[in-house]
C-alpha positions in Angstrom: 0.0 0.0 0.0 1.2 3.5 -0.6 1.2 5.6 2.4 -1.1 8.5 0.5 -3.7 6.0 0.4 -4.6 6.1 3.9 -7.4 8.4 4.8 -6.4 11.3 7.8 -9.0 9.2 10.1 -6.6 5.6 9.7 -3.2 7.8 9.9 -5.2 9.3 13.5 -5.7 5.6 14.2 -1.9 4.6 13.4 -0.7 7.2 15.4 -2.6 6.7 19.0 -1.6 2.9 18.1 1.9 3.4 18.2 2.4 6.3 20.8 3.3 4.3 23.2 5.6 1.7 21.3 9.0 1.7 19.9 8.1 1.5 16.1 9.8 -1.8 14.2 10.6 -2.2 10.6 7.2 -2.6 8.7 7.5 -6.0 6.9 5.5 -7.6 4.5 7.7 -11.0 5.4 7.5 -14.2 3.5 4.0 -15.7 3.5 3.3 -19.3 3.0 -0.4 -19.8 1.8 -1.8 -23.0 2.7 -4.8 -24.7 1.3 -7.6 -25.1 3.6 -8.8 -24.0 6.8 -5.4 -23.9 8.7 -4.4 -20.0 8.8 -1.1 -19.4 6.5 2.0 -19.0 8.8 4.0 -15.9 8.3 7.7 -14.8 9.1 7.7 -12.1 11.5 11.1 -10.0 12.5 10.7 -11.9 15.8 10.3 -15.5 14.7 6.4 -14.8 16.7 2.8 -14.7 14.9 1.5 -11.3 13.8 -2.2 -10.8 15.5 -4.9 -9.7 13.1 -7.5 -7.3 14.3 -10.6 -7.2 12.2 -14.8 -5.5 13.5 -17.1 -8.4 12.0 -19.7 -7.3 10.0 -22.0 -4.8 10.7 -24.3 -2.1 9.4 -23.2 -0.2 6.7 -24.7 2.8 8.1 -22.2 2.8 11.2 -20.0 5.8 11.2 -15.7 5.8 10.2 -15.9 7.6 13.7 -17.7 4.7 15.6 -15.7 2.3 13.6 -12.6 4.0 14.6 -13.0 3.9 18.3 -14.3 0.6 17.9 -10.6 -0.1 16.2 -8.7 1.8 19.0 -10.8 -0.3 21.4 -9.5 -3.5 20.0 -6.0 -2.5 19.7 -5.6 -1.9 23.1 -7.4 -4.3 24.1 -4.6 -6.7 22.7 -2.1 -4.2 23.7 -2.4 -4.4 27.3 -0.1 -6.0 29.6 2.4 -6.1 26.4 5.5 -4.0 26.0 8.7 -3.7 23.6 8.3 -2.8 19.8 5.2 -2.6 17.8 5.5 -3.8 14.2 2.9 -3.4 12.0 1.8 -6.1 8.7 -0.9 -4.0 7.8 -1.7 -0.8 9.0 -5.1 0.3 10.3 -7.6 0.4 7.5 -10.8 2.1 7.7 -13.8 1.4 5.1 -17.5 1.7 5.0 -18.0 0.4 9.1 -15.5 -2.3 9.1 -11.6 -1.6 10.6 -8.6 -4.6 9.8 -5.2 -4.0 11.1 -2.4 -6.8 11.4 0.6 -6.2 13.8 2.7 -7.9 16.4 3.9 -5.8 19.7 7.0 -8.0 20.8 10.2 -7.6 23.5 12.1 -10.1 21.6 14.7 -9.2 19.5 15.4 -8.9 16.0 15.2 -12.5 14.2 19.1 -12.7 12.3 18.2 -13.1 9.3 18.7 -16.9 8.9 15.7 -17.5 11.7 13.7 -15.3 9.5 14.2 -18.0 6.7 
């Protein structure tokens, strides 16, 4: 994605997300699709899983403003208790009521790259 893309309300979102983190690499990391029902596994610059935060579906008519603090909600929600560097997959999107964001908040270190691989 191309960082003009994101609308002033998901940059907001982006930002209160990551105030209180150190701010990793963003990585788009290796991804290994697998058939089925079994999620695909994915690389991450700690050797850990990314978390994906996603608002099931509701009305259309909900506002971006409801759906961001429903977003905000969620990330800290899975931000509590955690500390050490934020690193995002996918950064907070914002569309027609629904939010998705995919990220990992981790005080591991770096992966050398031959972990990563």
């Amino acid at each position: 994605m191309i960082e003009d893309k994101y609308t002033e309300l998901e940059m907001r979102l982006r930002a209160e997300c990551e105030q209180d983190f150190a701010i990793g690499p963003k990585t788009a990391g290796p991804v290994d699709f697998t058939i089925g029902t079994v999620p695909y596994p994915e690389v991450t610059p700690t050797g850990e899983a990314f978390k994906q935060l996603g608002s099931p579906p509701v009305k259309v008519t909900q506002t971006d403003e409801a759906t961001y603090e429903q977003a905000l909600a969620a990330f800290r929600d899975y931000a509590r208790d955690r500390k050490g560097t934020l690193y995002w997959r996918i950064y907070p999107e914002i569309e027609r009521g629904r939010f998705y964001m995919r990220l990992l908040i981790s005080d591991r270190p770096l992966a050398s790259p031959q972990e990563m691989s």
